[in-house]
C-alpha positions as CSV (number, residue, x, y, z in Angstrom):
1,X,-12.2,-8.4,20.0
2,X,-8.2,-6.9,19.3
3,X,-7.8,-4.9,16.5
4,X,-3.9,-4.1,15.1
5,X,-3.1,-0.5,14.1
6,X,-0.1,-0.1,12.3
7,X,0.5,3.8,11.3
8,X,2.9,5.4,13.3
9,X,1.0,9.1,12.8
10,X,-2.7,7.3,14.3
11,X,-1.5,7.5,18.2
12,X,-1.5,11.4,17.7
13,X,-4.9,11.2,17.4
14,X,-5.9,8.4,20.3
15,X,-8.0,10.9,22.1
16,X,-10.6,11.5,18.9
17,X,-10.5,7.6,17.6
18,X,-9.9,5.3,20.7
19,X,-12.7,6.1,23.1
20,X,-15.2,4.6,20.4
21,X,-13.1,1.7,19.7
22,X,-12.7,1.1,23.7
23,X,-16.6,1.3,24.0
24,X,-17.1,-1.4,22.0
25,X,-14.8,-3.3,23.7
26,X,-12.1,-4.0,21.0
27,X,-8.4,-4.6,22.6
28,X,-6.2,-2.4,20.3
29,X,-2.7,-3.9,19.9
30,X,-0.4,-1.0,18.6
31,X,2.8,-0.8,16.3
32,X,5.6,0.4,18.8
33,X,8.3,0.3,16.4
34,X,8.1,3.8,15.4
35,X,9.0,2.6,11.8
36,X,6.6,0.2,8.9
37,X,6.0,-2.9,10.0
38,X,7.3,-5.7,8.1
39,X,5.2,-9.0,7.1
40,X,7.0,-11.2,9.7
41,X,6.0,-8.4,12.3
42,X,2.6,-8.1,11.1
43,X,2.3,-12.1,11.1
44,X,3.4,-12.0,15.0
45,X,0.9,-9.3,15.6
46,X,-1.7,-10.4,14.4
47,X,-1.7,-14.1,14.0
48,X,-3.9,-15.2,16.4
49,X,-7.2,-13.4,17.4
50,X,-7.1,-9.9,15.7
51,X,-10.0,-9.4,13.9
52,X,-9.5,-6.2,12.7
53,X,-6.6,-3.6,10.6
54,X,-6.0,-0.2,10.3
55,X,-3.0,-0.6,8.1
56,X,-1.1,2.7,6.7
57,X,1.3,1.7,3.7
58,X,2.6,-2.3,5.4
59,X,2.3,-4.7,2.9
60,X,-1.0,-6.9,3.7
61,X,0.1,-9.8,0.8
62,X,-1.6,-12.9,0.6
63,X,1.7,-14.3,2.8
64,X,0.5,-11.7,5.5
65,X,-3.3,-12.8,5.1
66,X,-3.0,-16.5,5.5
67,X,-1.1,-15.5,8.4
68,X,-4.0,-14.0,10.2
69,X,-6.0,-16.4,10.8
70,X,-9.1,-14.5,12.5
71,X,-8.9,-11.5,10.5
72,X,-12.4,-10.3,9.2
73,X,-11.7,-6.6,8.3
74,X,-9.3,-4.2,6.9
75,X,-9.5,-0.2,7.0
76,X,-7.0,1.9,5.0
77,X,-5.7,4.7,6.9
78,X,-5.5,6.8,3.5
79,X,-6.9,5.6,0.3
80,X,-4.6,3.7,-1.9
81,X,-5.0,-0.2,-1.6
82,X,-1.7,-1.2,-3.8
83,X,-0.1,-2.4,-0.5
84,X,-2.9,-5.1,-0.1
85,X,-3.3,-8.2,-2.0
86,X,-7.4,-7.1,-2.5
87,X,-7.5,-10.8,-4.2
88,X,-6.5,-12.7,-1.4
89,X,-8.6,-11.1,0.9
90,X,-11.7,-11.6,-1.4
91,X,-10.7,-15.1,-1.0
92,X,-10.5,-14.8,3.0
93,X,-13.7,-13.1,2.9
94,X,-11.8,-10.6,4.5
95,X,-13.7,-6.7,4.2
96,X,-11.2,-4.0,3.5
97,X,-12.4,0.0,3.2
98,X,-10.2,2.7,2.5
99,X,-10.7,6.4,3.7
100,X,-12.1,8.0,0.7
101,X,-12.1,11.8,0.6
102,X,-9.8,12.2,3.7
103,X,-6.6,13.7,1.8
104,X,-7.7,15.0,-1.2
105,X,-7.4,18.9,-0.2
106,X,-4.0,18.2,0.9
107,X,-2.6,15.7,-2.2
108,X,-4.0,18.5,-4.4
109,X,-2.1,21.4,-2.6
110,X,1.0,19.6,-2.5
111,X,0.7,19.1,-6.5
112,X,0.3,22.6,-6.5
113,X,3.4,23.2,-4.6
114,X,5.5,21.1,-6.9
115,X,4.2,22.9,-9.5
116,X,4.9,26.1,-7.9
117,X,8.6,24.9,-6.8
118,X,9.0,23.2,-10.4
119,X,8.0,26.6,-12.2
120,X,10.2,29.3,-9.5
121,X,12.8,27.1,-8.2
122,X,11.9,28.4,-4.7
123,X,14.0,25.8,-2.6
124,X,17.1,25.9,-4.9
125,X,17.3,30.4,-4.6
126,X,16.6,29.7,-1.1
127,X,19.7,27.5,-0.4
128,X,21.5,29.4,-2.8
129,X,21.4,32.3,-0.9
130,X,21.9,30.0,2.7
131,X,24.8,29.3,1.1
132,X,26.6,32.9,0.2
133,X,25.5,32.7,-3.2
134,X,23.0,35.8,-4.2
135,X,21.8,33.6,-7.6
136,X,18.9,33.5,-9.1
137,X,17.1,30.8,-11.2
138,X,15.3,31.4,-14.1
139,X,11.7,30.7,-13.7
140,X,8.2,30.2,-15.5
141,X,4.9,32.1,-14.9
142,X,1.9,29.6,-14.8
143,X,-0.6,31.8,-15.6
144,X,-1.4,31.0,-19.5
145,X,0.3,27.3,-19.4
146,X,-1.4,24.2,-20.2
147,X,-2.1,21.5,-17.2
148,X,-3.1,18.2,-18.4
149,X,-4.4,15.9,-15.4
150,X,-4.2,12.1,-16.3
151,X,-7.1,10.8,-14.0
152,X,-10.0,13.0,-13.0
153,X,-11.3,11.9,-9.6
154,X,-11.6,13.8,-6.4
155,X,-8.1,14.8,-6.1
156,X,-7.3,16.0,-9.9
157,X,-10.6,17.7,-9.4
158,X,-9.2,19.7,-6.5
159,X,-5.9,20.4,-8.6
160,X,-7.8,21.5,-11.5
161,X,-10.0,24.2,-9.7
162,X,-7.0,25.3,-8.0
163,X,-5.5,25.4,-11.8
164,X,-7.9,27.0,-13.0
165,X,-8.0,29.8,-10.0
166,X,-4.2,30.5,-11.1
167,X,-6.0,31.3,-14.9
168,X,-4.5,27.9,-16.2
169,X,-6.1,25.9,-19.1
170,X,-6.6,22.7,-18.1
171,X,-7.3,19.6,-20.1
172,X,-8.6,16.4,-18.7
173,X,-7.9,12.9,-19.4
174,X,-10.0,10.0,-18.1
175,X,-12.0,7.3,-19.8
176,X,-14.6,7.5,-16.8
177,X,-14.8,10.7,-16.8
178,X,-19.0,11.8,-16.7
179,X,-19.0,14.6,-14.8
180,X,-20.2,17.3,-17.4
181,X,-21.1,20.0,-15.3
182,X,-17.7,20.1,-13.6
183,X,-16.1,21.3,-16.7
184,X,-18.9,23.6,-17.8
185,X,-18.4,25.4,-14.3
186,X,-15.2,25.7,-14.2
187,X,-14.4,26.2,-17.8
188,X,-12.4,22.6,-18.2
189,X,-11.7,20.5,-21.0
190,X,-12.2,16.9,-21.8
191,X,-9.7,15.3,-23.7
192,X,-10.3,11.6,-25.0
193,X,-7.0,11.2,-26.7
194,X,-3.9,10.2,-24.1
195,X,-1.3,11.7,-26.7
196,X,-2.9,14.7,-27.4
197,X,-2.9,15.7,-23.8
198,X,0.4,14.6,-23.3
199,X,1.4,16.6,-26.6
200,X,-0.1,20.0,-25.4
201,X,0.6,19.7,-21.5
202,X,2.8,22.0,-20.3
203,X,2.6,20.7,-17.0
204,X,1.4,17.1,-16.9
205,X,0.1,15.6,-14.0
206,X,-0.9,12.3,-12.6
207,X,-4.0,11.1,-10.6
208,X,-4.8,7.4,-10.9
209,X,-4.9,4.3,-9.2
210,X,-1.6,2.0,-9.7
211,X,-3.4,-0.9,-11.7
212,X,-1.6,-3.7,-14.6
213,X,-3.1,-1.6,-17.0
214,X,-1.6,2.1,-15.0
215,X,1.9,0.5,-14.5
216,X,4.4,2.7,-16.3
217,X,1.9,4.5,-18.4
218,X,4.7,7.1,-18.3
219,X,7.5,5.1,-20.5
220,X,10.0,6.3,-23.1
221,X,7.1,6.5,-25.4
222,X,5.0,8.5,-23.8
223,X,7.6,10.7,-22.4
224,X,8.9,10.9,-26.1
225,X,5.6,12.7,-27.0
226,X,5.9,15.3,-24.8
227,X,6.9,18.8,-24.6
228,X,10.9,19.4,-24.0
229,X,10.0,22.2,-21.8
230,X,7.0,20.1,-19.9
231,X,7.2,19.1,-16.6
232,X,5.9,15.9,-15.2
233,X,3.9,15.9,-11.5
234,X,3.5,12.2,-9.8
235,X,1.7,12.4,-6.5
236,X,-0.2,9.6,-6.8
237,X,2.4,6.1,-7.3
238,X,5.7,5.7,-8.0
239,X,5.1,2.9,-10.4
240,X,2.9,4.9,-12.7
241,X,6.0,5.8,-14.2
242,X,9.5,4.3,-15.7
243,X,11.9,5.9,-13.7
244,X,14.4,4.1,-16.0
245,X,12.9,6.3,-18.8
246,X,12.6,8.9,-16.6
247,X,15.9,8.9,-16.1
248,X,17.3,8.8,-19.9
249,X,14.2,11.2,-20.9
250,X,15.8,14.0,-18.0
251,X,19.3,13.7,-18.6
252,X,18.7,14.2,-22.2
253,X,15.9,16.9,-21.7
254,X,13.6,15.2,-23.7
255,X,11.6,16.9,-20.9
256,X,12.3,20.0,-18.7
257,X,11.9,18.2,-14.9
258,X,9.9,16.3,-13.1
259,X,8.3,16.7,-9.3
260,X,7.5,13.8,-7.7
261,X,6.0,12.9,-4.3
262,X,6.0,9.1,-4.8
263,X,8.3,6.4,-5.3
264,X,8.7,2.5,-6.8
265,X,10.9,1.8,-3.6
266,X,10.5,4.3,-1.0
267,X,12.9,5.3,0.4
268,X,14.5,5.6,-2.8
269,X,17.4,2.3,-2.7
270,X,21.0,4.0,-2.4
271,X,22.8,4.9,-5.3
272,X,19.5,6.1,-7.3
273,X,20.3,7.7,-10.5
274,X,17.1,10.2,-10.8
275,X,18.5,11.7,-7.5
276,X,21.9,12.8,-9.1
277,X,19.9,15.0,-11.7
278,X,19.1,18.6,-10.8
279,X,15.8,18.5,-12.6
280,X,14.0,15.5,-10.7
281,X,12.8,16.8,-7.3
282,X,11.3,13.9,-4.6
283,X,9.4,14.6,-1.9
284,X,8.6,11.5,0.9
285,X,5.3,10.8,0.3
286,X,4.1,13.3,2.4
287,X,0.4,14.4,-0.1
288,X,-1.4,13.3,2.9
289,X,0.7,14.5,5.6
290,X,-1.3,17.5,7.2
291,X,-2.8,18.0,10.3
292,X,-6.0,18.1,9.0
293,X,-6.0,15.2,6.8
294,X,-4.1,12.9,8.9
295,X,-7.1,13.8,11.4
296,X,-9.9,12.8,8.5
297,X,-7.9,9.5,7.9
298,X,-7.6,8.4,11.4
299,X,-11.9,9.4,12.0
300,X,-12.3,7.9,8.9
301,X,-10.4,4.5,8.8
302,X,-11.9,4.3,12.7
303,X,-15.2,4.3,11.5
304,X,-15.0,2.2,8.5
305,X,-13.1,-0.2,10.9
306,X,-16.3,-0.5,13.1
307,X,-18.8,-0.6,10.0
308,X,-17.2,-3.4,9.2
309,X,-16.5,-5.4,12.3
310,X,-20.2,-4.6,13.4
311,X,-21.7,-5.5,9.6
């Protein structure tokens, strides 16, 4: 049995995830490339007898599926599933898993650092003084301010205890939401209306799945209803917000700045306009990128990959 695995951060870990996979006799076909593979690649790779994916962010579209022919099983080597097409592989009767729980400590402390960095303008006093310059930036304590979490699952449940430990109020929005006791420990607020949390947030952040109905929820509209001094956190998908709107909205400081760690095209194409403004800060996608949870997401994917293959 050969099994493809595509993230170029997994081989750090062969010593912990392919012994197993070598026991069971499964042939693993790596991605040398050092970079994303592209469908073609992944087509070439994995055309013909690979039963088995861990796949990090390559796109899996139904293109790449009818490709593999002998495909029975995909693991996510993180947890988002926007980069495969989970219809076509219904049709395939192809499994897919993704690594639930393995990055939500560190997506929820990079949140906080963007917070943090939005609020102090560490990085920018930093180069300012690399640079000669002895300025200072005006900053905002946290302590006191408003987060409002759109989405309420694992990770903006890590965010909001570590919120809530920096004396925060924070306000909650999800539909789903059932988890009473959560708020009642930690002294957190439910809030059913979308625009009254984005009217109160002063920091708004966002936690949800990139679905149709998730697709530029953040828009001109929404951003129109917020704060001028709020700032907007994105750590979950790029396309969760308008970064047309985004654009228009920060240029004319309809809001204060926004922090992102996520990206529509990523990397950014050349020539993007939000990375001319000095109030939109992007990070590369690295929420997950820790020792510790790269480690949970290679153990994880490894074993969901054999639950599968074995089911």
């Amino acid at each position: 049995m050969r099994v493809l695995i595509t993230p170029k951060s997994f081989k750090n870990y062969k010593d912990e995830t392919y012994p197993e996979l070598i026991s069971r006799g499964y042939e693993i076909i790596e991605n040398t490339t050092g970079r994303t593979l592209s469908e073609d690649e992944i087509i070439l790779l994995a055309g013909q007898d690979v039963q088995g994916i861990i796949v990090g962010v390559d796109i899996l579209s139904a293109r790449v599926l009818a490709g593999c022919q002998d495909l029975r099983a995909i693991s996510k080597y993180g947890v988002g599933l926007d980069n495969i097409d989970l219809a076509a592989a219904a049709r395939r009767n192809i499994k897919v898993m993704n690594a639930v729980g393995s990055n939500n400590i560190s997506v929820a402390e990079l949140t906080l650092a963007l917070m943090f960095e939005a609020a102090r303008h560490v990085s920018v006093m930093a180069s300012n003084v690399k640079s000669g310059r002895w300025e200072r930036a005006l900053g905002v304590e946290l302590t006191g301010k408003t987060l409002g979490l759109i989405g309420g699952g694992q990770i903006g449940k890590e965010v909001a205890k570590r919120a809530r430990g920096l004396q925060m109020k924070v306000v909650i929005h999800d539909p789903y939401f059932k988890d009473a006791s959560f708020l009642a420990d930690h002294d957190i607020a439910l809030c059913d209306s979308l625009v009254e949390t984005l009217k109160q947030s002063d920091f708004l952040s966002l936690h949800l799945p990139l679905k149709p109905e998730t697709r530029h929820l953040i828009n001109a509209d929404t951003l129109a209803m917020m704060k001028p001094t709020a700032i907007l956190l994105n750590t979950s998908r790029g396309e969760l917000v308008d970064e047309g709107a985004l654009y228009v909205a920060l240029k004319d400081k309809v809001i204060s700045l926004a922090a992102q760690d996520v990206f529509s095209a990523e990397p950014p194409l050349p020539g993007e306009k939000l990375l001319t403004l000095d109030n939109f800060l992007l990070t590369p996608h690295a929420g997950a990128y820790t020792s510790e949870a790269i480690l949970k997401m290679a153990l994880y994917s490894t074993q969901n990959l054999i639950t599968m293959l074995d089911s």
